[in-house]
LUMLO-355460 format. One record per atom (N, C-alpha, C): atom name; x negated, y negated, z negated. Coordinates in steps of 0.001 Angstrom, whole numbers, plus 500000, padded with zeros to 6 digits. Atoms other than C-alpha are relative to their C-alpha. Layout:
! LUMLO-355460
> at:xx:yy:zz
> CA:X:Y:Z
...
***
This chain:
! LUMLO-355460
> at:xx:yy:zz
> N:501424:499706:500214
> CA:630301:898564:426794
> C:499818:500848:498751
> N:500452:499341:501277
> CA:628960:901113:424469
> C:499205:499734:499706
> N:500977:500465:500909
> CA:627057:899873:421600
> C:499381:501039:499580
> N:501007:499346:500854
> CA:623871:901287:419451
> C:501165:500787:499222
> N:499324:499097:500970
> CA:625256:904457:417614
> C:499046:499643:498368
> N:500639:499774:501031
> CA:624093:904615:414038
> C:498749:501015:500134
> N:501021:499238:500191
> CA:622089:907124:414700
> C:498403:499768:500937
> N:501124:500071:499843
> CA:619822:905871:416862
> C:499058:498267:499476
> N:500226:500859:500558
> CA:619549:902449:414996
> C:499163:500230:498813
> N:500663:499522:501791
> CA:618601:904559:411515
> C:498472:500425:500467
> N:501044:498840:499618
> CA:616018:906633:413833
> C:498689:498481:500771
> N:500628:500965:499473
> CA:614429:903075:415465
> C:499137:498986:498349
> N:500419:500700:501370
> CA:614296:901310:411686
> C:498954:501278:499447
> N:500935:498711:501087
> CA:612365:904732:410094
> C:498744:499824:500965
> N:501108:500642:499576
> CA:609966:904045:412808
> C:498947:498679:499562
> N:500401:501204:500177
> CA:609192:900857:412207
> C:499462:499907:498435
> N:499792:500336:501100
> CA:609164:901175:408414
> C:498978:501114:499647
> N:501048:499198:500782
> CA:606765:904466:407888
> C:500632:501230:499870
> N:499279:498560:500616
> CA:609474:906992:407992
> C:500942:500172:499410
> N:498415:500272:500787
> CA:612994:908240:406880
> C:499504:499794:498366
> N:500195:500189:501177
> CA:611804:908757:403400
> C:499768:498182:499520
> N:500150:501309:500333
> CA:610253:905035:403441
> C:501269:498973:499929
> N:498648:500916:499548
> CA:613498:903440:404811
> C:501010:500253:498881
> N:498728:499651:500783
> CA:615532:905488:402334
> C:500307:499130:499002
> N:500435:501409:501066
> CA:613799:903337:399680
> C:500568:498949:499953
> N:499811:500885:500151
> CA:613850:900722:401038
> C:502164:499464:500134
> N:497968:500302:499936
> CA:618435:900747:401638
> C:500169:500261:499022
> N:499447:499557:501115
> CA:618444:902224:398224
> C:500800:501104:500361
> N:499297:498596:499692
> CA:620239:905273:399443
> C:498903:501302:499950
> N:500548:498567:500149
> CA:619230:908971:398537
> C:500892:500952:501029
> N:499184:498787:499416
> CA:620247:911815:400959
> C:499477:501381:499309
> N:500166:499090:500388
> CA:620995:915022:399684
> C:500495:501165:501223
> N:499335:498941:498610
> CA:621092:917824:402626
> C:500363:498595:500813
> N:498919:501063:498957
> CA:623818:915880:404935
> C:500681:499034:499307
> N:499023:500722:500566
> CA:625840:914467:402316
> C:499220:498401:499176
> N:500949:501307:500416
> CA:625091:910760:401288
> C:500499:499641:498789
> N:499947:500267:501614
> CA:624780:909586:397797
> C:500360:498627:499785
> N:499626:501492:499736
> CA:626630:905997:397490
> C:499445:499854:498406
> N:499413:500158:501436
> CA:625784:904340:393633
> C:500683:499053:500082
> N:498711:500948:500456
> CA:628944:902598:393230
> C:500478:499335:499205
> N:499781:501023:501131
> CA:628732:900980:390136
> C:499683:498564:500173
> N:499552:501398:500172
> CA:628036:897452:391363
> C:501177:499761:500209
> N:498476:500801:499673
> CA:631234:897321:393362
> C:500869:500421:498882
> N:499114:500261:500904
> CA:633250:898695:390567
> C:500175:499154:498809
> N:500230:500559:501227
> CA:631764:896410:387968
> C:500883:498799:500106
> N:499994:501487:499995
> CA:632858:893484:389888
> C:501502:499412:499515
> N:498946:500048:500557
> CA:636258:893474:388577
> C:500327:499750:498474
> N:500173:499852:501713
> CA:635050:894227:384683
> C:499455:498095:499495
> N:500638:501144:500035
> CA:633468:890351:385528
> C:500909:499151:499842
> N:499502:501064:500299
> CA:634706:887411:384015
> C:500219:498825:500790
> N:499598:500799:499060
> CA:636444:884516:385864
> C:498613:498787:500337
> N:500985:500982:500178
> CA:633551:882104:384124
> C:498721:500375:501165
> N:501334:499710:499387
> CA:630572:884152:386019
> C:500450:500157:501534
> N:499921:500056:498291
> CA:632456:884551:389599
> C:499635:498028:500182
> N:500105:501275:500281
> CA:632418:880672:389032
> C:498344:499619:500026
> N:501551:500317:499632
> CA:628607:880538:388550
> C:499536:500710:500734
> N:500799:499320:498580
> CA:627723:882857:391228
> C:500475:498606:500898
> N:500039:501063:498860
> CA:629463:880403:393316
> C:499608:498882:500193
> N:501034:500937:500409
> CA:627746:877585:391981
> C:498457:500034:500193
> N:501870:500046:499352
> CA:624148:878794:392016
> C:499908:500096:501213
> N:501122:500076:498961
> CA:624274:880005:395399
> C:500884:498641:500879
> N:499699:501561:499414
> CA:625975:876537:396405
> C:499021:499047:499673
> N:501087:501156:500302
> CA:622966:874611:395094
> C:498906:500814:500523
> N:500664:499960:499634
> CA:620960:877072:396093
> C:499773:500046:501947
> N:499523:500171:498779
> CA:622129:876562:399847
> C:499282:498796:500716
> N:500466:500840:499694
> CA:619288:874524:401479
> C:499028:499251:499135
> N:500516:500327:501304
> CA:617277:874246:398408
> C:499130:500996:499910
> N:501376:498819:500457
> CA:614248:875825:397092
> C:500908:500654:498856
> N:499269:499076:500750
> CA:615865:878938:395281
> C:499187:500093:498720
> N:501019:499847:501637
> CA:613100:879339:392663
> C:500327:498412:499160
> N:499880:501136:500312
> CA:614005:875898:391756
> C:501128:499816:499028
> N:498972:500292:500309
> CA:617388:875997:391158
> C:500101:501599:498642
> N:500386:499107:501179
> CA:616527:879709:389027
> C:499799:499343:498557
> N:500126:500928:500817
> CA:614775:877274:386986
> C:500710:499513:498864
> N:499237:500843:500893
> CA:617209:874996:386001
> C:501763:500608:499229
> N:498827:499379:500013
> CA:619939:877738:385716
> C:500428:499743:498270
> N:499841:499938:500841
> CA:619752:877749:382292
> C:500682:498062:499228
> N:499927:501662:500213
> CA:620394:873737:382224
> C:501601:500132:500619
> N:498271:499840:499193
> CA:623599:874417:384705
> C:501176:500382:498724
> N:498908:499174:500568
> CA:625026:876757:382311
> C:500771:499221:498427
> N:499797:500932:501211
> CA:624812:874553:379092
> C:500525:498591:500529
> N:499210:501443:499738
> CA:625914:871148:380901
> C:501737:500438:500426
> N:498458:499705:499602
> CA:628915:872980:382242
> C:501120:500984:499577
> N:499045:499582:501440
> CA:630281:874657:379185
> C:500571:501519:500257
> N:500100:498784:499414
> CA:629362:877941:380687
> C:500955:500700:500938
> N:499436:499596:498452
> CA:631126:877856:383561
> C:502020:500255:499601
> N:498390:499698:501059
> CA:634522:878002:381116
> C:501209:499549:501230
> N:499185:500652:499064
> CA:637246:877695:383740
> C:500966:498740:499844
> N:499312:501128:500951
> CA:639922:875732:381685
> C:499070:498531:499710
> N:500744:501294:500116
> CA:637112:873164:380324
> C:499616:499494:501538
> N:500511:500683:498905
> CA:635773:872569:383881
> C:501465:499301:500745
> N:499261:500705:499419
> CA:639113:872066:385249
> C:500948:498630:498826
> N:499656:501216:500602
> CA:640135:869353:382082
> C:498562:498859:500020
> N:500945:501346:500179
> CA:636906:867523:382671
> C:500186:498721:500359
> N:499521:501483:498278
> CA:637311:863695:384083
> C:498634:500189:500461
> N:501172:500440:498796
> CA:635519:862494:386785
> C:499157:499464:499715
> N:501388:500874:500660
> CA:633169:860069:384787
> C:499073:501096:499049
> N:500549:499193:500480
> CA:632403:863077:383064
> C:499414:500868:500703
> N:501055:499414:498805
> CA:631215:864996:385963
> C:498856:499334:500618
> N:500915:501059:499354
> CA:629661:862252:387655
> C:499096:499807:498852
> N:501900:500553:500925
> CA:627236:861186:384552
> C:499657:501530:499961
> N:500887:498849:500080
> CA:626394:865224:384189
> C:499414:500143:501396
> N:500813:499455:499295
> CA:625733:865351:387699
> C:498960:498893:500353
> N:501043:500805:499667
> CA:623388:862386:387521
> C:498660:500587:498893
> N:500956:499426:500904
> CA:621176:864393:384562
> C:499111:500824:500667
> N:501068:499257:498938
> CA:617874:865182:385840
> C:499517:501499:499445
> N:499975:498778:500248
> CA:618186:868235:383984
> C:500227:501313:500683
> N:499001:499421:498990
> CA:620013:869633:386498
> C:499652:499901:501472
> N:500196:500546:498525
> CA:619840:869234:390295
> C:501050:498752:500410
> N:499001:500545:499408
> CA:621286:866127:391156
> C:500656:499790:501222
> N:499048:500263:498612
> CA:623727:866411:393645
> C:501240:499961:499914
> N:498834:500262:500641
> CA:626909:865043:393031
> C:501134:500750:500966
> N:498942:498775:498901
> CA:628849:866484:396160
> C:499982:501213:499758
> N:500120:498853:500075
> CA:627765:869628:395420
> C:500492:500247:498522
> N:499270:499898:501573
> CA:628573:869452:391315
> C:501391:499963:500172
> N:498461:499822:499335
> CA:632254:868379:392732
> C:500002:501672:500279
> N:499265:498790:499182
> CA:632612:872010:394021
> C:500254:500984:498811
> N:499461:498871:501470
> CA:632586:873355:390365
> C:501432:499842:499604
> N:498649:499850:500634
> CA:635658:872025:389542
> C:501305:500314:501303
> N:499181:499377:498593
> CA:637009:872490:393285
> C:500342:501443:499737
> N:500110:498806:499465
> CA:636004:876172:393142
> C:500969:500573:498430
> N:499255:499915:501409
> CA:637319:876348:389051
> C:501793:500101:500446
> N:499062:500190:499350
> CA:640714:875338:390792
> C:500624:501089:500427
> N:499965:498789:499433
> CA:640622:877947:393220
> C:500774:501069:499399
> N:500151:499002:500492
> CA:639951:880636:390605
> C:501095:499798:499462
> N:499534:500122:501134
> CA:642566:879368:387929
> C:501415:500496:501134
> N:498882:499914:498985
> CA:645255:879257:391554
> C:500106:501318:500075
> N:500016:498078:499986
> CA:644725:883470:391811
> C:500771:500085:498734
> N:499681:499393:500953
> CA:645158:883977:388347
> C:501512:499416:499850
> N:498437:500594:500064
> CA:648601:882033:388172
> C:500545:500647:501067
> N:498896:499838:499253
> CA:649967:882849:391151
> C:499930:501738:500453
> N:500142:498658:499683
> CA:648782:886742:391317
> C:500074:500421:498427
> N:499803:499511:501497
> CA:648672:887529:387436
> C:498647:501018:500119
> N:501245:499536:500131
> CA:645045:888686:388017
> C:498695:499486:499649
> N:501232:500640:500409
> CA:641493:887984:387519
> C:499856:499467:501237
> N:500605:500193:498343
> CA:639693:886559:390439
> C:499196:500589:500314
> N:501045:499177:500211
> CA:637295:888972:389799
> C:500577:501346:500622
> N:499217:498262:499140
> CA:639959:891904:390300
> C:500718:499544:501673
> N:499574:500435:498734
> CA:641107:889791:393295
> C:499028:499792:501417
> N:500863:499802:498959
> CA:637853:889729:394891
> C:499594:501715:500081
> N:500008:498470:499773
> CA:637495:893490:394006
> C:500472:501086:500714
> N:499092:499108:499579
> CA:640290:894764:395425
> C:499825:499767:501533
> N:499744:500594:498460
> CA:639922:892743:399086
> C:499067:501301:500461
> N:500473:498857:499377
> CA:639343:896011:401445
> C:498876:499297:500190
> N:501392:500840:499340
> CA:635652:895729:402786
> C:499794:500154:501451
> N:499756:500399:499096
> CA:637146:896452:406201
> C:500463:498837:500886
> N:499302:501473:499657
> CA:638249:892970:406417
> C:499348:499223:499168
> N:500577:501168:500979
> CA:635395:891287:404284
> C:500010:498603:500820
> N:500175:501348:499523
> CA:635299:888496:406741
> C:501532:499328:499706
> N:498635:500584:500395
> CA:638816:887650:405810
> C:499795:499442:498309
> N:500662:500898:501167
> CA:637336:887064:401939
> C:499725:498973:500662
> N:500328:500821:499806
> CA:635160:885005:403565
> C:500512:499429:500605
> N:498904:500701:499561
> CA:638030:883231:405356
> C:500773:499174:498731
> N:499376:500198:500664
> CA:639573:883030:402382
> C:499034:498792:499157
> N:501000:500686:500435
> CA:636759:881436:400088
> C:499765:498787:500929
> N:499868:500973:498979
> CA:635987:879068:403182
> C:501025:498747:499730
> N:498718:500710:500082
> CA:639600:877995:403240
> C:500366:499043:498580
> N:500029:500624:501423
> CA:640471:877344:399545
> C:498785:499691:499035
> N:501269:500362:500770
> CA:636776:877063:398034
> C:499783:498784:500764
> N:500363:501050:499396
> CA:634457:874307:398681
> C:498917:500424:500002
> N:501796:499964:499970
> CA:631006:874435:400189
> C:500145:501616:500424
> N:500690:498179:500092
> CA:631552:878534:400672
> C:500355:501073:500896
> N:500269:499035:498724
> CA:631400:879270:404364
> C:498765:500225:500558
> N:501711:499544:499479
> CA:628550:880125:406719
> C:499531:500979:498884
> N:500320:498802:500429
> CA:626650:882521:404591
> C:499736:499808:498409
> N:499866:500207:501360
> CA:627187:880884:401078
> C:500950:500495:499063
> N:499905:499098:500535
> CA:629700:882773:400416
> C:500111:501240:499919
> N:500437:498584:500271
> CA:628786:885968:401166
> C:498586:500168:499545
> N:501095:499762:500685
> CA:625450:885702:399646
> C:500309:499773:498524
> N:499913:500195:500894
> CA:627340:884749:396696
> C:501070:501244:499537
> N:499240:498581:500193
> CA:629557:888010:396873
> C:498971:500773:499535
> N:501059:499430:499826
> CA:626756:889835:397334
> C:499359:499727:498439
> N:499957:500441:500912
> CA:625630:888263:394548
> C:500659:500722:498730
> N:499046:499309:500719
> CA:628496:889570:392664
> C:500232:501428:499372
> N:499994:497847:499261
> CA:628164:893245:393784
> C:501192:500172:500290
> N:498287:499955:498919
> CA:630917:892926:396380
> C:498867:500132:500886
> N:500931:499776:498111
> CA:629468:894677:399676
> C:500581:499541:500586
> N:499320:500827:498680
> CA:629474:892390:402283
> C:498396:500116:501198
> N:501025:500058:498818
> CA:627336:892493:405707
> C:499271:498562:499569
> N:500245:501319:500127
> CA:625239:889086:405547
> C:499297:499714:501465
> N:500377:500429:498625
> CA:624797:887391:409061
> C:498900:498936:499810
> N:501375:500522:499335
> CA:620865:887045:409060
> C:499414:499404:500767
> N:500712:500662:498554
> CA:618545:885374:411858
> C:500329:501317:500441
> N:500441:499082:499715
> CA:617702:888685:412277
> C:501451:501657:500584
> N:498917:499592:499760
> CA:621038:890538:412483
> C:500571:499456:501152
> N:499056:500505:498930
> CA:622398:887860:414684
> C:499222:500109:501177
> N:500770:499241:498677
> CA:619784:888738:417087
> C:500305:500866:500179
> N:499422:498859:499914
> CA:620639:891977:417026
> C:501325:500418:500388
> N:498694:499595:499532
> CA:624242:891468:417378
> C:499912:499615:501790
> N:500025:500646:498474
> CA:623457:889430:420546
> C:499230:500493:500944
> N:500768:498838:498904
> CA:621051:892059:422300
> C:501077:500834:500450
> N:498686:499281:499310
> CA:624073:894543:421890
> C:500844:499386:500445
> N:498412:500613:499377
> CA:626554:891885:423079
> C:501122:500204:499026
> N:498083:500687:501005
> CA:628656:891898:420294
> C:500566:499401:499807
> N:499564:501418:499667
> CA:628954:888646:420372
> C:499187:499202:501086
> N:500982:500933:499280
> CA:627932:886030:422930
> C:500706:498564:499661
> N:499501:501443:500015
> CA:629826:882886:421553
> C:499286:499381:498842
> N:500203:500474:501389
> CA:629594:881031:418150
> C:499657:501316:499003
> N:500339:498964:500821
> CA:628441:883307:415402
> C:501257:499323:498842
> N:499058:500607:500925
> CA:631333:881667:413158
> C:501114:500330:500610
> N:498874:500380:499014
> CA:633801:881511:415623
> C:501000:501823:499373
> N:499196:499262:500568
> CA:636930:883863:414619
> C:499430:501723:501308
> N:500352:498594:498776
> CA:636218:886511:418058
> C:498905:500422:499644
> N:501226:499553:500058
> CA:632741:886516:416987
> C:500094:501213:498934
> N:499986:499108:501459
> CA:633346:887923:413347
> C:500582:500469:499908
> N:498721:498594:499902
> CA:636448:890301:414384
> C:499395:500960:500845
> N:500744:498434:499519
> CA:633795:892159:416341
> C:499238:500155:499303
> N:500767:499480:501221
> CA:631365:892062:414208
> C:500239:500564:498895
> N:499324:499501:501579
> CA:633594:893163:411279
> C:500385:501363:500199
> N:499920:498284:499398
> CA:634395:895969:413844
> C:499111:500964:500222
> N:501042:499153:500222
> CA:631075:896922:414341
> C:498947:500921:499067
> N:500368:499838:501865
> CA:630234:897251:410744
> C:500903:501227:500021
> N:498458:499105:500041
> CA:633870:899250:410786
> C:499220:501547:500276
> N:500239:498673:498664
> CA:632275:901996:413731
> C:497990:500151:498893
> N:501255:499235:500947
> CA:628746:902033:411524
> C:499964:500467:499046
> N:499609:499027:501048
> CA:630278:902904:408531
> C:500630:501156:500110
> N:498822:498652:499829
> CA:632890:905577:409742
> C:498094:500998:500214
> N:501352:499074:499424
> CA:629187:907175:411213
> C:499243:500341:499249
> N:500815:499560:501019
> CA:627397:906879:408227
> C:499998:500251:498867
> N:499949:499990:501571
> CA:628995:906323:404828
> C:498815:498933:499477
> N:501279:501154:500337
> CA:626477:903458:404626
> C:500680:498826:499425
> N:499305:501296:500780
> CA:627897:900306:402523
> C:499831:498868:501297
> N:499649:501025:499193
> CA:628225:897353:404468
> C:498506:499260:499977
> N:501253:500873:500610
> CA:625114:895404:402272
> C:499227:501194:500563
> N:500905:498993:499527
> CA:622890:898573:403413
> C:499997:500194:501703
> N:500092:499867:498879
> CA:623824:898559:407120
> C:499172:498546:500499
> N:500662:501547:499872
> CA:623089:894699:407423
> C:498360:500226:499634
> N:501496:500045:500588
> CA:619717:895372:405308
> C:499331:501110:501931
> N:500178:499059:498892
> CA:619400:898731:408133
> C:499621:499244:501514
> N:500291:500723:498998
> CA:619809:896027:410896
> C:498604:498974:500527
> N:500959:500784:499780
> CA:617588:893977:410210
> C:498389:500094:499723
> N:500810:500160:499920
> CA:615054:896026:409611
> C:499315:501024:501165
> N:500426:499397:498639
> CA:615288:897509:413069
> C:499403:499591:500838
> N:499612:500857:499107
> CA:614937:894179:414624
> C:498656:499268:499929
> N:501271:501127:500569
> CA:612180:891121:414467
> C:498867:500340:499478
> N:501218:499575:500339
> CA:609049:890920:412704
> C:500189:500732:498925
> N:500334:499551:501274
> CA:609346:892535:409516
> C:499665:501477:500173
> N:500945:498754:500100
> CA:607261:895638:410027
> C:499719:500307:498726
> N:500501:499502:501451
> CA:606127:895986:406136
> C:501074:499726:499065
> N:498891:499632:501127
> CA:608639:894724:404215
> C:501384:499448:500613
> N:498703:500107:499001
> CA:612569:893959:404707
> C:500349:498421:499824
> N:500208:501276:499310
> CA:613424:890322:405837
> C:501412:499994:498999
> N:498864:500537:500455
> CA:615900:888320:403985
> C:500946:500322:500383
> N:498582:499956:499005
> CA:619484:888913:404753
> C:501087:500171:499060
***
């Protein structure tokens, strides 16, 4: 089956949105003539980033996962001071009575399963840097973004709490382009038939990772900009662009 080309996906969203100029806006992309203007300084930054802050990305958006997000904004500043700013080393010598009474401080969000995943995910990070002689920062940098669902395989696997779309909203996060599988996307994948099974399921997200693949070769469009592109071809969001 032949799928939606890019081009008539870009030409269906500019409709909907007020116009190429409006849409351009809203993806953050400038065209000049034919040639497309990428700014590339998040993804290269994400490497210049410290082990401590990949660590609290994955933390906030793990609390914020089912949670009022403005909430957990809030108390960010409470997170960062109970947990010794995210210091990898200190989190992984903490004891357990010492986690457990911080994660009972109503300073904080209490949720003790979920506080566990700091020193889970601390773990993780400290396992890269030993056994690769890198950051985890240059280790999430470097992972091609033809195979981002394999990060997120990865994270899944050895993290805690950071499949389904926690941790690629926490890449993302990062400024690591990654697609993010929306309501609104996954409708979209399932009109074209890109998938008809599980949206998790390994077949599902090796076409989808392919379809991303065949929209970038077409456009030079980032991964985070095609996903945004999708979804605002799709559903209600006529005025402005829909979570994703």
């Amino acid at each position: 089956m032949t799928h939606e080309s890019f081009k008539s996906l870009f030409q269906r969203a500019a409709e909907r949105k007020g116009g190429v100029r409006a849409l351009e806006d809203l993806l953050g992309k400038k065209i000049l003539g034919k040639k497309l203007l990428d700014d590339t300084a998040a993804q290269q930054s994400v490497a210049k980033l410290s082990d401590d802050r990949i660590l609290a990305a994955f933390t906030k958006q793990i609390f914020k996962s089912g949670f009022v997000w403005r909430v957990v904004e809030n108390k960010w500043p409470d997170f960062e001071e109970h947990f010794f700013n995210f210091n990898i080393e200190k989190m992984l010598m903490m004891p357990e009575e010492m986690l457990e009474r911080k994660a009972a401080d109503p300073k904080i969000i209490r949720n003790y399963n979920k506080v566990k995943t700091i020193k889970a995910n601390a773990q993780m990070i400290f396992d890269i840097t030993m056994d690769k002689n890198i950051s985890f920062a240059q280790f999430i940098n470097d992972w091609p973004s033809e195979d981002i669902i394999g990060l997120w395989a990865y994270l899944k696997k050895h993290g805690e709490r950071l499949g389904g779309n926690t941790g690629p909203y926490a890449l993302r996060l990062l400024g690591k382009d990654t697609f993010i599988l929306s309501s609104d996307v996954e409708a979209y994948l399932r009109v074209q038939k890109i998938i008809d099974g599980g949206l998790q399921s390994k077949k599902s997200l090796t076409a989808i990772q392919a379809h991303f693949n065949k929209l970038q070769n077409e456009s030079g469009y980032s991964l985070t900009q095609l996903s945004r592109l999708i979804a605002l071809s799709c559903g209600d969001n006529y005025v402005q662009v829909a979570e994703e």
